[in-house]
DRENPA-3360 file (N, C-alpha, C; in nm, 2 decimals, always signed):
BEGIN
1 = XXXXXXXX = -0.03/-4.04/-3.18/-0.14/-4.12/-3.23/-0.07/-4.23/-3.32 ~ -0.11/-4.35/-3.32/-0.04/-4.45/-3.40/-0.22/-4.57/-3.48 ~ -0.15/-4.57/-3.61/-0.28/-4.64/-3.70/-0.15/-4.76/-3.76 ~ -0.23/-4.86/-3.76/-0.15/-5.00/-3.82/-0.24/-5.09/-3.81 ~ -0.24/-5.20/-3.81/-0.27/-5.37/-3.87/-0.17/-5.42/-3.81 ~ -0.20/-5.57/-3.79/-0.13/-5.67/-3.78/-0.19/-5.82/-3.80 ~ -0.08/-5.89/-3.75/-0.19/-6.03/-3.83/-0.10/-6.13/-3.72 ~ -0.16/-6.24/-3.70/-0.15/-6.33/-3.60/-0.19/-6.47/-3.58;
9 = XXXXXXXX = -0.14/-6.59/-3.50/-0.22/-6.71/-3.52/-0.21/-6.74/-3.36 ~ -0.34/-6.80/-3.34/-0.38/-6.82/-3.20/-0.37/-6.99/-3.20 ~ -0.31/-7.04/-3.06/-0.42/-7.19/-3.06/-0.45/-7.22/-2.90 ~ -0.58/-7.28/-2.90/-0.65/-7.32/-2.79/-0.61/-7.44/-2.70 ~ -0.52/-7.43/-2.54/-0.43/-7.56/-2.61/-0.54/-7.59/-2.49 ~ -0.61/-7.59/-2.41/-0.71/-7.69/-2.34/-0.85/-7.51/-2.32 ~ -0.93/-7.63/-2.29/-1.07/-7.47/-2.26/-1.10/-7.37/-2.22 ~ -0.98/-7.36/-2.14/-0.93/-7.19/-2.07/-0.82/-7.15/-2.10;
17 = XXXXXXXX = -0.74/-7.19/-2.17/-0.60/-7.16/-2.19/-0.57/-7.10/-2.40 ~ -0.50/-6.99/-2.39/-0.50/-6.99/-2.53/-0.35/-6.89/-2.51 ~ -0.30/-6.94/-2.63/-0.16/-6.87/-2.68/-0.13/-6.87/-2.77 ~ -0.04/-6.75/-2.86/-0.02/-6.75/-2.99/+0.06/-6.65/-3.01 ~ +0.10/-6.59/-3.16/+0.22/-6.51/-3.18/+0.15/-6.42/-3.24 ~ +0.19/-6.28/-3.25/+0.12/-6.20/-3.32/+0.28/-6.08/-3.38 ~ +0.21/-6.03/-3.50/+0.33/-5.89/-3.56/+0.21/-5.81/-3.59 ~ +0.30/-5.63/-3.56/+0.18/-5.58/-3.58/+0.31/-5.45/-3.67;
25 = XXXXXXXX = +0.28/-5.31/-3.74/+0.36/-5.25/-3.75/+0.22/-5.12/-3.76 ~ +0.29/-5.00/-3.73/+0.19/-4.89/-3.71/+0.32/-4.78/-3.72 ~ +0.23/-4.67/-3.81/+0.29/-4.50/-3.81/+0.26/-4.45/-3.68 ~ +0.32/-4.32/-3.65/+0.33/-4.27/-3.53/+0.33/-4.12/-3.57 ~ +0.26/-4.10/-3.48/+0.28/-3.91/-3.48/+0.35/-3.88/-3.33 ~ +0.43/-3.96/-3.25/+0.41/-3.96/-3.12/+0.59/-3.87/-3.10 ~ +0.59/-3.74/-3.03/+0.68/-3.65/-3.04/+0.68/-3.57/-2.91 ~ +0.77/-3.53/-2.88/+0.78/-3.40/-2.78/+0.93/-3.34/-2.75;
33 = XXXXXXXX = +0.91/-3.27/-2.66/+1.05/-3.21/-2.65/+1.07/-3.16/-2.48 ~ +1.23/-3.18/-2.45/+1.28/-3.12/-2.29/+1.35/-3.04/-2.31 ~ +1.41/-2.97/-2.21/+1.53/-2.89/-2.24/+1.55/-2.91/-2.11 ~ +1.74/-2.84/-2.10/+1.83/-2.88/-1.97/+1.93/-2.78/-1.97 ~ +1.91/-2.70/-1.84/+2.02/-2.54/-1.82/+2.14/-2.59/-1.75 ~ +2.24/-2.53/-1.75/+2.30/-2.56/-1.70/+2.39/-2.47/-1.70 ~ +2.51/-2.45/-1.58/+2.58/-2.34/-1.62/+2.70/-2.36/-1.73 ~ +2.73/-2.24/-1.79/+2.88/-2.27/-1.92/+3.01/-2.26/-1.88;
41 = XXXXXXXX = +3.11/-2.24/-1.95/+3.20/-2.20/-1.95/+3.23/-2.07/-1.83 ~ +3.35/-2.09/-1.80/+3.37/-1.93/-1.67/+3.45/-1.82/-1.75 ~ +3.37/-1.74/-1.74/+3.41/-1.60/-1.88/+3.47/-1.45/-1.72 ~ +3.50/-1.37/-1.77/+3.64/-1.28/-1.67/+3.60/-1.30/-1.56 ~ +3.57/-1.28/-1.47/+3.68/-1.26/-1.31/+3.56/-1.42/-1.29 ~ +3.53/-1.58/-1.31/+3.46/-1.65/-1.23/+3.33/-1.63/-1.27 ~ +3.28/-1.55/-1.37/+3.10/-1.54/-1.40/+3.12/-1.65/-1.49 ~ +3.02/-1.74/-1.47/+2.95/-1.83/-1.56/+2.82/-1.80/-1.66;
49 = XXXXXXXX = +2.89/-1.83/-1.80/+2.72/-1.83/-1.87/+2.61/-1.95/-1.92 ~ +2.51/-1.91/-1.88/+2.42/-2.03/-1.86/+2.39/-2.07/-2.03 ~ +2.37/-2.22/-2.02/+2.38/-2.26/-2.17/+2.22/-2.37/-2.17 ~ +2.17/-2.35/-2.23/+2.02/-2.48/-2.25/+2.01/-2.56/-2.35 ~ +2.01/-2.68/-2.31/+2.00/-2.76/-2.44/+1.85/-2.79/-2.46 ~ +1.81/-2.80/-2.59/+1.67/-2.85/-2.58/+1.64/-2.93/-2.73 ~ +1.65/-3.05/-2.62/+1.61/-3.18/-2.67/+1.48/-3.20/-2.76 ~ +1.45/-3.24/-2.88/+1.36/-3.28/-2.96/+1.34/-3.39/-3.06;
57 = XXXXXXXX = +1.24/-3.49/-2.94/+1.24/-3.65/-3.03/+1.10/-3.69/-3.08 ~ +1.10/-3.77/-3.19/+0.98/-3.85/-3.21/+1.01/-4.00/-3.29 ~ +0.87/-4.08/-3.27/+0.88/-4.18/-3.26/+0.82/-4.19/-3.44 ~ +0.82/-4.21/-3.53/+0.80/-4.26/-3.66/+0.72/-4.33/-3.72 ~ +0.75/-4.47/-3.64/+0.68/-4.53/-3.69/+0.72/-4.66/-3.56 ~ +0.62/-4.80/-3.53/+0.67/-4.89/-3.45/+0.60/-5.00/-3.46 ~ +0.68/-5.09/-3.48/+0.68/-5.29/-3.50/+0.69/-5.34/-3.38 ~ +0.61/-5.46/-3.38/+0.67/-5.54/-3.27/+0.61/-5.68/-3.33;
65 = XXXXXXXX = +0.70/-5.81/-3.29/+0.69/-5.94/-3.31/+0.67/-6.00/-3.13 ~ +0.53/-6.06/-3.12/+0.50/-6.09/-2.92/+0.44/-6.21/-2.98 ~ +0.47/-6.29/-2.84/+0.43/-6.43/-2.80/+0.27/-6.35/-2.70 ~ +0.17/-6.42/-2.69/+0.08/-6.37/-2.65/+0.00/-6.51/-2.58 ~ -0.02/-6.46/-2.41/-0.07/-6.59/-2.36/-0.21/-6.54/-2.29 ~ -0.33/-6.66/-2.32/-0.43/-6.58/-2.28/-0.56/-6.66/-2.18 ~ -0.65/-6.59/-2.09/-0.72/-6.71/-2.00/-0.86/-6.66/-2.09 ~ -0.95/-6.76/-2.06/-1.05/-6.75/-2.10/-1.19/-6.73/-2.05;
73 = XXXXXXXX = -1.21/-6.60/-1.96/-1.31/-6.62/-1.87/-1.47/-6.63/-1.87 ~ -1.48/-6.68/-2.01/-1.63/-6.77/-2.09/-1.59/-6.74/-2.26 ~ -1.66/-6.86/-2.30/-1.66/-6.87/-2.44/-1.57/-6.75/-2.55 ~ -1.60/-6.62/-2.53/-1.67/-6.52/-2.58/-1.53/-6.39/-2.54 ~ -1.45/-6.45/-2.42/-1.39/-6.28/-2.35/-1.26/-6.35/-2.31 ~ -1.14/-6.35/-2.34/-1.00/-6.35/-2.36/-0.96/-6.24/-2.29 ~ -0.84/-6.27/-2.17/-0.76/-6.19/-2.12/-0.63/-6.25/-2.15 ~ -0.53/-6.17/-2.17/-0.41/-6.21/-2.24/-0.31/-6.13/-2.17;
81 = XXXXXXXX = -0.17/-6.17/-2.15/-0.06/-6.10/-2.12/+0.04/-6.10/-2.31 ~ +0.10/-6.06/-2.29/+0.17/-6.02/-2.43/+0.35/-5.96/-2.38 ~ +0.47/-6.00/-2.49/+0.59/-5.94/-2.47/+0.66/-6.00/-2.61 ~ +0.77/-5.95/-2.61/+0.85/-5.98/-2.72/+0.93/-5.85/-2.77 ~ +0.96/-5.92/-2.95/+1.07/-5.76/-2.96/+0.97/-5.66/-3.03 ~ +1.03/-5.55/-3.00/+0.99/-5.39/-3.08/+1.10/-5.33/-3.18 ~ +1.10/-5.23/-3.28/+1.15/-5.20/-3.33/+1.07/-5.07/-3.42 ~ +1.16/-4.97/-3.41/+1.09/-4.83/-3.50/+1.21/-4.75/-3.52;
89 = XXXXXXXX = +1.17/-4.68/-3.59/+1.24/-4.54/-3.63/+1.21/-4.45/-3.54 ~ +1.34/-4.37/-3.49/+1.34/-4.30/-3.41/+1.42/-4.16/-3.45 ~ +1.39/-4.03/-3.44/+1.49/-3.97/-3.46/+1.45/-3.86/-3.35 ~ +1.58/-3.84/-3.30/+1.65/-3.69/-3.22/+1.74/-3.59/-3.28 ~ +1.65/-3.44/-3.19/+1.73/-3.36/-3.23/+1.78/-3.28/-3.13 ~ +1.90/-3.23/-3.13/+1.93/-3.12/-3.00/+2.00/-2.98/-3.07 ~ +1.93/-2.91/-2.96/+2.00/-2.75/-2.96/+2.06/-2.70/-2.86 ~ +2.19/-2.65/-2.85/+2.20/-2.57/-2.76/+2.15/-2.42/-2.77;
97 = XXXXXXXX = +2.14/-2.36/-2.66/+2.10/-2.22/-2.71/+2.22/-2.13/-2.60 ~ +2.24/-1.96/-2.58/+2.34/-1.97/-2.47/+2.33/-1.82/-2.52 ~ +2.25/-1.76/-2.48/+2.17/-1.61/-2.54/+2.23/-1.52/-2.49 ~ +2.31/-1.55/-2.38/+2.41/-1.44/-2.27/+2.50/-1.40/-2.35 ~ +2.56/-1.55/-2.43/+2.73/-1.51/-2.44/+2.72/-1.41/-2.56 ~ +2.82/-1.34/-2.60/+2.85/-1.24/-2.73/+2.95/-1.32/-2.83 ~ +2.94/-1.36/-2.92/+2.79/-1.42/-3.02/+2.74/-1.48/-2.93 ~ +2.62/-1.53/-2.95/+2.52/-1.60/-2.89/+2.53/-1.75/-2.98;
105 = XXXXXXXX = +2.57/-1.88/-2.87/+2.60/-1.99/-2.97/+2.51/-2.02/-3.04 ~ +2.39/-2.01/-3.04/+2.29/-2.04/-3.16/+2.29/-1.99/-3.29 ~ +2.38/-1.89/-3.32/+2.37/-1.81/-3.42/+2.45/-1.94/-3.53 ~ +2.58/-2.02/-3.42/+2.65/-2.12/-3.55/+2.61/-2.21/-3.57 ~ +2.61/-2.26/-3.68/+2.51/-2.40/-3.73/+2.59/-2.51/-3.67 ~ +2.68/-2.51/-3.62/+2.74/-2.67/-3.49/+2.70/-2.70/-3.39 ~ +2.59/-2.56/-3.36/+2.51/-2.61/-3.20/+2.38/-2.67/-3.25 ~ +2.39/-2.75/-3.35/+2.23/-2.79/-3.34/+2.28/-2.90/-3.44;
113 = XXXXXXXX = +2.18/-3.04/-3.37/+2.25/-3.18/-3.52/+2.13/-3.26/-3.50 ~ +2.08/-3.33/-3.55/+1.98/-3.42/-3.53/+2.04/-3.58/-3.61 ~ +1.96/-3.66/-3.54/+2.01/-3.80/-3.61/+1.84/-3.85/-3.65 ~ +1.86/-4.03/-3.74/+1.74/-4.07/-3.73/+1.78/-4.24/-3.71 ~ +1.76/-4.31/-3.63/+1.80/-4.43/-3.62/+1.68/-4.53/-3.63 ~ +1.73/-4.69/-3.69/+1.61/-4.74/-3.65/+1.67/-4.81/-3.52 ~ +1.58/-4.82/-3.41/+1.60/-4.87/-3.31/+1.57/-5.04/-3.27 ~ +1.59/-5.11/-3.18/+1.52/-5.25/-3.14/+1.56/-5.26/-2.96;
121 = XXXXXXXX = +1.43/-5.29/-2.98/+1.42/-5.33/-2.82/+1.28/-5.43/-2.76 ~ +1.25/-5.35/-2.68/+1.16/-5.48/-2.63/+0.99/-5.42/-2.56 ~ +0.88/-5.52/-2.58/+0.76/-5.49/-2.55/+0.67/-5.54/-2.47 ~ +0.64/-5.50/-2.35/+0.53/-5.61/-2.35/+0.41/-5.51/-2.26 ~ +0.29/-5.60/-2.23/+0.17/-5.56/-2.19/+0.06/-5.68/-2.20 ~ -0.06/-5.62/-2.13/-0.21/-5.69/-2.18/-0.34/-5.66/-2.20 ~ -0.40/-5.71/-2.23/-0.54/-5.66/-2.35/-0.63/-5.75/-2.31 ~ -0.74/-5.74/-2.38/-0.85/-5.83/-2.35/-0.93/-5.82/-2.49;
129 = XXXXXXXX = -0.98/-5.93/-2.53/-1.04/-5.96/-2.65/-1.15/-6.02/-2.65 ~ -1.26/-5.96/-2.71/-1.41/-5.97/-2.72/-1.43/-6.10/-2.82 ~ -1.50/-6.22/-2.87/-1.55/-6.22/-2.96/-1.69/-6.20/-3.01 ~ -1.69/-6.13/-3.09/-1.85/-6.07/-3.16/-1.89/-6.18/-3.20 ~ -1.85/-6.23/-3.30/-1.93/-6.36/-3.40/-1.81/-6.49/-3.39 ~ -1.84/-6.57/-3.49/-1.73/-6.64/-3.50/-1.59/-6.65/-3.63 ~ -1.63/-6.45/-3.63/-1.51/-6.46/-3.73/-1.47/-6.31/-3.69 ~ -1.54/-6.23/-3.63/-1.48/-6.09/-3.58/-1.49/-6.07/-3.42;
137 = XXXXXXXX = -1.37/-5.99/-3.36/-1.37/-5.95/-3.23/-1.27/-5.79/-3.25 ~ -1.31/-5.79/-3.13/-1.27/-5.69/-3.08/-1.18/-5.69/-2.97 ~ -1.06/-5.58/-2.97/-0.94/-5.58/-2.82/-0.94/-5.46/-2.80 ~ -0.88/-5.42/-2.67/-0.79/-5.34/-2.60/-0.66/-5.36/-2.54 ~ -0.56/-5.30/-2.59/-0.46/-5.34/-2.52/-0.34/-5.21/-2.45 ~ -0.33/-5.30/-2.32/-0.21/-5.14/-2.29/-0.04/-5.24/-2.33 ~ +0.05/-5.19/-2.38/+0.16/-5.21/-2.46/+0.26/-5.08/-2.39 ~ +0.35/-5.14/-2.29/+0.48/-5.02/-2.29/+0.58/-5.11/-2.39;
145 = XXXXXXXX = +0.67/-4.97/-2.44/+0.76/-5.04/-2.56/+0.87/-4.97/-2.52 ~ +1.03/-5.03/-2.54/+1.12/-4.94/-2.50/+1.21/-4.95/-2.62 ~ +1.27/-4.88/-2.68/+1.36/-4.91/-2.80/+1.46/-4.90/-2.74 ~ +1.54/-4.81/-2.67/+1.70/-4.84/-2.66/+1.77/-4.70/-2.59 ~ +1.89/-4.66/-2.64/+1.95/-4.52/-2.61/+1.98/-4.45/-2.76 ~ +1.94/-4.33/-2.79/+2.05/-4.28/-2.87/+2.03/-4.17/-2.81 ~ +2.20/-4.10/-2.88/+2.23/-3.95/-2.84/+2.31/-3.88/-2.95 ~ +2.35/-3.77/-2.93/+2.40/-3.67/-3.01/+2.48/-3.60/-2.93;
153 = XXXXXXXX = +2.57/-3.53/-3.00/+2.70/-3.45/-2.99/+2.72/-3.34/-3.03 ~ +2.72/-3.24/-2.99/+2.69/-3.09/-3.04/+2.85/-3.03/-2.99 ~ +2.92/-2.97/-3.07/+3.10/-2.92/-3.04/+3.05/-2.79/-3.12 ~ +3.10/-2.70/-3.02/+3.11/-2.59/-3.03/+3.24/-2.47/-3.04 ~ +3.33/-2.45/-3.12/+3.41/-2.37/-3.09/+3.39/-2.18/-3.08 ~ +3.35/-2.15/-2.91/+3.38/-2.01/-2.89/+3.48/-1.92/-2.95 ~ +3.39/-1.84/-3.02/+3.53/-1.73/-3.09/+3.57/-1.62/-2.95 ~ +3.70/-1.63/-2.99/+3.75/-1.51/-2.92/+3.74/-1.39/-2.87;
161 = XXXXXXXX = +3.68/-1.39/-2.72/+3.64/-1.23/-2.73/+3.74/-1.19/-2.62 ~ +3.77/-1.05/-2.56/+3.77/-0.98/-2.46/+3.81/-1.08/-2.28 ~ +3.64/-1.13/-2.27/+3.59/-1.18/-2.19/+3.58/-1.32/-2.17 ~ +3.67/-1.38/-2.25/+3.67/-1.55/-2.29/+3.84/-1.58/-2.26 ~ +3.79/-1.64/-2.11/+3.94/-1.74/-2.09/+3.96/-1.84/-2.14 ~ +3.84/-1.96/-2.12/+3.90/-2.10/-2.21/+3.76/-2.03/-2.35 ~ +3.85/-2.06/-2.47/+3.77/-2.06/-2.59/+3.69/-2.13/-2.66 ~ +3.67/-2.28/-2.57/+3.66/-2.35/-2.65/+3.56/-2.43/-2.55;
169 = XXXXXXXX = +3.42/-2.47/-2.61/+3.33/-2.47/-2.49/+3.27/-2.62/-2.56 ~ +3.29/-2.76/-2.54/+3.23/-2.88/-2.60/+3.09/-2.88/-2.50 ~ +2.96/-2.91/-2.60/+2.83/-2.88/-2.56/+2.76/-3.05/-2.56 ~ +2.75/-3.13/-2.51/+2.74/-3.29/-2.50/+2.58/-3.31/-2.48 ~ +2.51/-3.35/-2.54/+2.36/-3.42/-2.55/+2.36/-3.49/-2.43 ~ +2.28/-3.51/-2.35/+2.25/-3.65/-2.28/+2.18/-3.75/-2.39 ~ +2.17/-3.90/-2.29/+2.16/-3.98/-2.45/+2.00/-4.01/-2.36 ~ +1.92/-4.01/-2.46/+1.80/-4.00/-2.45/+1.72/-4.12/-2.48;
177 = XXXXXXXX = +1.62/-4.22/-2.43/+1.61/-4.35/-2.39/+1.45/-4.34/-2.46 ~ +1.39/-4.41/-2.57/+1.29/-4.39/-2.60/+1.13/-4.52/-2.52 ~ +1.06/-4.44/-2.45/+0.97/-4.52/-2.40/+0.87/-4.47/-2.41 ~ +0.77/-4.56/-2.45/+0.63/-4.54/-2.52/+0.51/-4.58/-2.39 ~ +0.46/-4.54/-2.39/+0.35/-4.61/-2.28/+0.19/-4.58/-2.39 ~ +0.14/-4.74/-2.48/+0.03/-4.73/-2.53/-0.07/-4.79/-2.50 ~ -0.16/-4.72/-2.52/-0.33/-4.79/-2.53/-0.40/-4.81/-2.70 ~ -0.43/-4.90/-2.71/-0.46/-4.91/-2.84/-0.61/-5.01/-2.87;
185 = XXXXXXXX = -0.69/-4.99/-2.97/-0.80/-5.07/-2.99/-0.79/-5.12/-3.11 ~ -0.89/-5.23/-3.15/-0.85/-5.27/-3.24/-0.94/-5.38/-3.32 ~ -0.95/-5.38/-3.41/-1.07/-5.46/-3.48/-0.99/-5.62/-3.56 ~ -1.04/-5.72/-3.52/-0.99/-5.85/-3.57/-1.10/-5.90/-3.67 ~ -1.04/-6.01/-3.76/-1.12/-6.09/-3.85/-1.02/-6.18/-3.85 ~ -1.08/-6.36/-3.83/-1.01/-6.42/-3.84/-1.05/-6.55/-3.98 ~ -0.90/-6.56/-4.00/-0.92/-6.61/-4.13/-0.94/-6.74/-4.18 ~ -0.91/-6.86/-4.07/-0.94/-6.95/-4.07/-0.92/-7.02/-3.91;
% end
């Protein structure tokens, strides 16, 4: 779910044609989480033990500054395309988990790290804009936003058991690419 404001200036450059710049910035509750098996390290005679990582990201908060071009299909109803830059706070977290092995890597606090970055990338989409009166309207807009890559690094050193040929097992994040696909409405007042 994302709530924000923005503010913007339009101009009319002939009777059907309109373009203009707009910034908008909004909180985010927007979150989820993957996970990824794979097999581990080869422990006595060639058995492998399976290890999962599971991935957990969310989106913070998200800005964007867009050039916005728009047709005018009567007085009153604006269809617009929209792009430019994006930028938010992002943060990831990863776990390995690996429940077979003896310890079980989750028990050490090196298999799990999280970051928070602010990201920048890029946005675009289009909407359609009502006018009510001649100072309030109304939009819809679909907006995909992509911020970038981040990842994480999870190192693990296996303690020595019995059953452990190589001891030392490095546990590597994939880097994980944040993309937003929104729909959003929205109430205008224009100021002059």
């Amino acid at each position: 779910m994302f709530g924000g404001g923005q503010i913007g200036y339009n101009w009319q450059i002939d009777p059907s044609w309109v373009w203009g710049i707009e910034a908008d910035f909004q909180g985010s509750t927007a979150n989820g989480s993957t996970g990824a098996a794979f097999l581990g390290g080869a422990f006595g005679l060639g058995h492998f033990k399976p290890i999962t990582t599971v991935y957990n990201y969310e989106l913070d908060d998200l800005g964007t500054v867009r050039a916005r071009l728009g047709w005018l299909s009567s007085p009153n109803l604006l269809w617009y395309g929209t792009g430019g830059l994006a930028y938010g706070q992002t943060k990831l977290g990863d776990t390995a988990q690996c429940s077979t092995w003896a310890p079980a890597c989750q028990s050490e606090s090196s298999t799990g790290t999280s970051s928070t970055h602010t990201s920048i990338g890029w946005a675009a989409g289009a909407g359609v804009e009502w006018k009510l009166s001649p100072v309030w309207s109304v939009k819809a807009e679909y907006l995909y936003a992509e911020l970038g890559d981040q990842n994480n690094t999870i190192t693990y050193t296996y303690g020595p058991t019995k059953a452990c040929i190589s001891c030392t097992s490095s546990l590597t994040s994939t880097v994980q690419r944040e993309k937003d696909n929104i729909v959003r409405f929205g109430v205008n007042y224009k100021l002059f």
